[in-house]
C-alpha positions in Angstrom: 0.0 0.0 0.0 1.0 3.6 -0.9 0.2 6.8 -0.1 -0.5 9.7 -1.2 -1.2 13.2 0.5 -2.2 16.0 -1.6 -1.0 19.4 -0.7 -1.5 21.9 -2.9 -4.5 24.1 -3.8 -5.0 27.6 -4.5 -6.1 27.8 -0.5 -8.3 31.2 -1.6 -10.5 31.0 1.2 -7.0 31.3 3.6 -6.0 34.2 1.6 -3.8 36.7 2.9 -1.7 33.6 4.4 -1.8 31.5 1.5 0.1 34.1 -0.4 3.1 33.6 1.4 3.1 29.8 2.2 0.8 26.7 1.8 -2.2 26.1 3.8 -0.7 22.8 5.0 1.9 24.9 7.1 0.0 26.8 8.8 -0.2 25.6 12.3 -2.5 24.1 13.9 -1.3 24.4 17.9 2.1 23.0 17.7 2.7 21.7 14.5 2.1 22.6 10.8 -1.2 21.3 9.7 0.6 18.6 6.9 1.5 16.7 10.0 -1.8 15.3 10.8 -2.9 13.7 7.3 0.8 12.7 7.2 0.2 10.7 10.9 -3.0 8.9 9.6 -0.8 7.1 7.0 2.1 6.3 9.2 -0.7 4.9 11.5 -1.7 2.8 9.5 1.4 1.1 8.5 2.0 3.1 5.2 5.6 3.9 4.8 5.8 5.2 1.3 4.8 8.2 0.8 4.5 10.8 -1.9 3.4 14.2 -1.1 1.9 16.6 -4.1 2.0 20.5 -4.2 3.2 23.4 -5.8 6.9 24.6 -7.0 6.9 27.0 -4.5 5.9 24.7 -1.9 7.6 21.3 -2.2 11.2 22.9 -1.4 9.2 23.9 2.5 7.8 20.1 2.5 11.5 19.1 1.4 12.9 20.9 4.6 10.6 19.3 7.2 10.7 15.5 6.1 13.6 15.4 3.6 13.5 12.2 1.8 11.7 10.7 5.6 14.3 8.2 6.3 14.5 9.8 9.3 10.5 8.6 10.4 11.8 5.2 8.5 9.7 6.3 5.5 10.1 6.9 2.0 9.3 10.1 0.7 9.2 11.9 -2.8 7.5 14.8 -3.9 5.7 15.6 -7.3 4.9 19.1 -9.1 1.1 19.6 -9.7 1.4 22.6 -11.8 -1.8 24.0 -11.2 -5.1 22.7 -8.6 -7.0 20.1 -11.4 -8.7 18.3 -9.2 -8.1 15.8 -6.7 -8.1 13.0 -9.0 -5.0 14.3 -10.8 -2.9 12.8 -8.1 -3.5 9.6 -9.6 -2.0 10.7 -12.9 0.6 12.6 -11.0 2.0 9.6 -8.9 1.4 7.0 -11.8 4.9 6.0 -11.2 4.8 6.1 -7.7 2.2 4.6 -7.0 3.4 1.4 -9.7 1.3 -1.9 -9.3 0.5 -0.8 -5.7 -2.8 0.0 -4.1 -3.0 3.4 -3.1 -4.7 5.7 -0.2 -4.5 9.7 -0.8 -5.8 11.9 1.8 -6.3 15.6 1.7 -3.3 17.5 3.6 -6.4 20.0 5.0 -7.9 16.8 7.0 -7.3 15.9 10.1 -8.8 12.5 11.8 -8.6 12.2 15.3 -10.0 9.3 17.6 -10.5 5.4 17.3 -8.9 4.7 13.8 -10.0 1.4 13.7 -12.5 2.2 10.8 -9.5 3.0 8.7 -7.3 -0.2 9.7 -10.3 -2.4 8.5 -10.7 -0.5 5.5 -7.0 -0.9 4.8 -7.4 -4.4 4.4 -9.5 -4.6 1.7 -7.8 -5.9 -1.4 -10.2 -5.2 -4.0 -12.2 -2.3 -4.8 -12.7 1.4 -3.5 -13.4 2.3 -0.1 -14.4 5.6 1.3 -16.2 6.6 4.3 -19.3 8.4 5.4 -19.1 11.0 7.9 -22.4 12.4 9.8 -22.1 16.7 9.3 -24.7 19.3 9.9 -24.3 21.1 6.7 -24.5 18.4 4.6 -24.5 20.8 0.9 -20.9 21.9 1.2 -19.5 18.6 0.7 -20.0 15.4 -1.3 -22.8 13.5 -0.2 -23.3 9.3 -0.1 -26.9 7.5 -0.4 -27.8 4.9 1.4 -30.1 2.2 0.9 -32.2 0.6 3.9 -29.7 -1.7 4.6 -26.6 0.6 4.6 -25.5 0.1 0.8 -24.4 2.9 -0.9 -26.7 4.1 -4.0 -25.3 7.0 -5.0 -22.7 10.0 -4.8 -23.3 13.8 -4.8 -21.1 16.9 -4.9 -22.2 20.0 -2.9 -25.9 19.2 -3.6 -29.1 21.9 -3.3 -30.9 18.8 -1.6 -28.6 16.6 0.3 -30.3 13.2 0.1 -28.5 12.4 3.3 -26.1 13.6 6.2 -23.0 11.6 5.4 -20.0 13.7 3.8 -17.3 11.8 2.5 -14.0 13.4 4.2 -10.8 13.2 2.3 -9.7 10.2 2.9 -10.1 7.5 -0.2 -8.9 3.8 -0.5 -8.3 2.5 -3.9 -6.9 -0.7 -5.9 -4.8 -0.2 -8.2 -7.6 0.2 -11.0 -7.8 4.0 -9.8 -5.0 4.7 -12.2 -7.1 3.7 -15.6 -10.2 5.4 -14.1 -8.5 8.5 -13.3 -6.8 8.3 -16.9 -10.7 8.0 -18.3 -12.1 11.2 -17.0 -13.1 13.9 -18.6 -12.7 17.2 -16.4 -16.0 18.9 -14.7 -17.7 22.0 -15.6 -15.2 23.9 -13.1 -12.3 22.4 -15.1 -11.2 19.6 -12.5 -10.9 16.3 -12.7 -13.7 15.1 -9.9 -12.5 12.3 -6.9 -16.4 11.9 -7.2 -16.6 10.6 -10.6 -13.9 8.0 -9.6 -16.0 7.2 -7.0 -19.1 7.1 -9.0 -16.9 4.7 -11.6 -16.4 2.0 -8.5 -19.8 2.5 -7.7 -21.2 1.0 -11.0 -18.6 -1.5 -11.0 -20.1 -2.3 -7.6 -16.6 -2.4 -6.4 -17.1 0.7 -4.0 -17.3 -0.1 -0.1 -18.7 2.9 1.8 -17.8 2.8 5.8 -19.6 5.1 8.3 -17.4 6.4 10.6 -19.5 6.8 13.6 -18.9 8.6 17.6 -15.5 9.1 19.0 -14.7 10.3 16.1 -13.4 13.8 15.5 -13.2 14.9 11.4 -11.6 18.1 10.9 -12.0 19.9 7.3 -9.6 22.8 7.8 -9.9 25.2 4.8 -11.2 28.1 7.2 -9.9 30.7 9.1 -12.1 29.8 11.7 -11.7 25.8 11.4 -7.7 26.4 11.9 -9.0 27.9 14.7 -10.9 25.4 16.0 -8.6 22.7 15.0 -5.9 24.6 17.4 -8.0 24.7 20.7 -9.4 21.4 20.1 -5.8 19.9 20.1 -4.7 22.4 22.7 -6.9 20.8 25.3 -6.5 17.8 24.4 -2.5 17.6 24.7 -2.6 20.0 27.6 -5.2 17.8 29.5 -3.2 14.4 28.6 0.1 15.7 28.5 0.3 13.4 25.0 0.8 14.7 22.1 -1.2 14.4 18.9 0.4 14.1 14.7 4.0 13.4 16.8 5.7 12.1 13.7 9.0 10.7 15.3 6.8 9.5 18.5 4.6 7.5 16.0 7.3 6.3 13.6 9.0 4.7 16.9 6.2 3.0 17.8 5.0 1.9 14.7 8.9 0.0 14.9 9.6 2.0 11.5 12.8 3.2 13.7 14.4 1.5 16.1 15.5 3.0 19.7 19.0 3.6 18.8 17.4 5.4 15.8 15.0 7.2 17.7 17.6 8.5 19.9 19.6 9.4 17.0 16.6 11.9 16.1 15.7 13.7 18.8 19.3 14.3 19.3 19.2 16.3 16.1 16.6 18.1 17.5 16.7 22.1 19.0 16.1 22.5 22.6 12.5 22.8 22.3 9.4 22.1 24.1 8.8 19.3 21.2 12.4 17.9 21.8 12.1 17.7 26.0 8.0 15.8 25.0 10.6 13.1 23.0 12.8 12.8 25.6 10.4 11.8 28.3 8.6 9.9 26.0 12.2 7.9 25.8 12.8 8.4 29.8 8.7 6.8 30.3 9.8 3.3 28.5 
């Protein structure tokens, strides 16, 4: 499995910020925001990686992780020269992503809680999987159908009349079929090759699993000013109250096993004298 996080966009509605830097490094509490879509891959065992933005951004990306062997990863970087659609990361990391099955996630989501939807969905060899996500303002996003019994019937983006309350957050599954498929589009009436017309492809294959990702739960869409807000406090109180933090990429990559403690030591020794260097060391000292 591969995966993909997509980090470009225009970021307009982040504008002036976005005029300087990328969305993704804006921070959210301690951290840049690209580390928390990154951490839901490493989480789930996914150790190549291949992150997508613009040229002025990828040399920024390039700082913080290098090539990741660092995190024991693998990373690489591709050029998308302008914001075509989310689908265009398929044709982007063709070559990356080789006979592999791939999962891309959005580098302006954030999933925090039980993961375990994700794990189960990760082992699914065939097929498409994406998930549902219950949201009170169900016309801004991509809405999923369901039948009676919990089947998925059909796929709408940003409708007038949302035919139901699951969004489906940026967070995709796919064999490797999503290559061809992507390849077949033809782009929508914005100009953009649509993730929702992939998923509409799986769908009439019937090859398209739909999970609902229910309480305990926290989905994050952080392409506001006031959602980077949000997204700040929430994880404010939640590492001050637990004294844990969350998106820790070396923290995770240690206990994931992708480094090993020698490793791991060798990292936060490379670290400034930082708040975020003294949370590793204890982390180290608390073994």
């Amino acid at each position: 499995m591969k995966g993909i996080v997509l980090a470009g966009g225009s970021g307009s509605r982040l504008y002036p910020i976005t005029k300087i830097y990328s969305k993704q490094l804006a921070l959210i509490y301690d951290k840049p925001l690209i580390y928390y879509p990154l951490s839901i891959l490493m989480l789930g065992g996914i150790r190549e990686i291949l992150i997508i933005s613009n040229k002025e951004t990828i040399p920024w990306y390039q700082g913080l992780f290098g090539d990741g062997k660092h995190l024991g990863l693998t990373i690489e970087y591709v050029l998308q020269d302008a914001p075509n659609g989310i689908a265009e990361s398929f044709l982007l990391g063709e070559k990356f992503i080789g006979d592999d099955s791939v999962t891309l996630i959005l580098g302006d989501n954030i999933f925090y809680g039980n993961l375990d939807f994700f794990y189960r969905a990760l082992k699914q060899k065939d097929g498409a999987t994406i998930f549902g996500y219950r949201v009170n303002d169900p016309e801004r996003y991509g809405i999923v159908e369901f039948d009676a019994v919990g089947k998925a019937l059909s796929i709408e983006e940003k409708p007038a009349q949302p035919k139901s309350p699951y969004a489906v957050p940026g967070l995709y599954i796919y064999d490797n079929d999503v290559v061809g498929i992507s390849k077949a589009l033809k782009p929508s009436p914005r100009g953009e090759l649509e993730i929702t017309d992939v998923n509409k492809e799986y769908l009439c294959r019937n090859k398209l699993a739909v999970q609902k990702i229910g309480r305990g739960v926290a989905w994050l869409d952080t392409g506001t000013p006031e959602a980077l807000l949000q997204a700040s406090y929430f994880f404010g109180v939640i590492e001050d109250r637990q004294g844990l933090k969350v998106a820790c990429l070396e923290e995770i990559a240690y206990h994931q096993r992708f480094i090993s403690h020698d490793q791991f030591v060798e990292v936060i020794s490379a670290l400034p004298k930082s708040l975020y260097r003294s949370y590793l060391e204890r982390i180290l000292q608390e073994e």
